[in-house]
PABA-419713 format. One record per residue (C-alpha): x, y, z. Coordinates in steps of 0.2 Angstrom, whole numbers, plus 5000, padded with zeros to 4 digits. Layout:
<rs>
XYZ
...
</rs>
This chain:
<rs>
492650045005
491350175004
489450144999
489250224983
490850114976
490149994980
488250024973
489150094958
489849914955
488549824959
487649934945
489449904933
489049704936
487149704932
487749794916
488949674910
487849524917
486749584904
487849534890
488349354896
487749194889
485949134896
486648964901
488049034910
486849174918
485749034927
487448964937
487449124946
486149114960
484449214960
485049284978
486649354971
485749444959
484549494971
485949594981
486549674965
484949734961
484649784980
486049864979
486649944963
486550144960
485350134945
485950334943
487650294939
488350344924
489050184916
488950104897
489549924894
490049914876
490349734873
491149744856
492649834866
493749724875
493349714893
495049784899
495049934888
493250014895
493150104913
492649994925
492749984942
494049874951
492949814964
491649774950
492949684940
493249574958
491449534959
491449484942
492849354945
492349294960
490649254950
491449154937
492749064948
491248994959
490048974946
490548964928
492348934927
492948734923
493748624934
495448664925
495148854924
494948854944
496548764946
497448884934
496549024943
497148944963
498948954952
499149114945
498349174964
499549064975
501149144963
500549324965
500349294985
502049234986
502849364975
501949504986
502649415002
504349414992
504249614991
503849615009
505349535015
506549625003
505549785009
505349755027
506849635029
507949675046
509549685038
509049815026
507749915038
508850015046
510349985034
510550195031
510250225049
511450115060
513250165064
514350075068
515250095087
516750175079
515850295066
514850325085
516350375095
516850465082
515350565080
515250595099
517350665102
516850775087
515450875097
516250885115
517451015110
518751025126
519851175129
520851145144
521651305150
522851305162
522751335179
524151485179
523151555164
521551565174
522051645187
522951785177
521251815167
520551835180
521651965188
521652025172
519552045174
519652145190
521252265184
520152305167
518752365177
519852485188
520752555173
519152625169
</rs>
């Protein structure tokens, strides 16, 4: 992750911060705000508009991250954590899924194995084998030297 992503959403969280509930607010600890503020790009070109739905405006993945890890550890109920440990636990299982479907040894090399007989196939079709006959190469070659002579 580079720096300025990183001061850049720290800046996007103060922004929004800004537009949450004072109660709420006061869960978050003084120290995490501290980093924020330490932190955040105050140059950065960003404008919360909260009668928009928060999906709908441009803000920064990792700023959306910080902001549910915020409300997960400190403002979220005892029931919206489970539903949030849920919702986590299926997504992680469906990710593994895609892996073993993706990554699964039976379907890894399934365009590039052969079988042995597609294999011996393959390899009598290179070696191309012409057997001349014993008699015939000795009258080629006879055949050779008189051509030079002639001439």
């Amino acid at each position: 992750m580079e720096q300025i992503e990183f001061n850049n959403a720290c800046y996007e969280v103060l922004e929004i911060l800004k537009y949450i509930k004072n109660e709420d607010l006061r869960k978050i600890p003084k120290e995490e705000i501290e980093i924020l503020e330490k932190n955040a790009n105050f140059n950065h070109d960003f404008k919360f508009i909260p009668s928009i739905n928060i999906k709908e405006q441009n803000i920064s993945k990792l700023a959306k991250g910080i902001i549910a890890v915020y409300f997960e550890k400190y403002t979220a109920t005892e029931e919206q954590k489970y539903k949030i440990k849920v919702k986590r636990e299926n997504d992680l299982k469906c990710i593994e899924q895609k892996k073993r479907e993706l990554y699964n040894k039976d379907n890894l090399f399934k365009d590039k194995v052969k079988s042995v007989d597609e294999v011996k196939n393959e390899n009598t079709k290179l070696i191309k084998y012409n057997e001349i006959k014993w008699y015939e190469r000795i009258f080629s070659f006879f055949k050779k030297i008189l051509s030079r002579y002639k001439n």
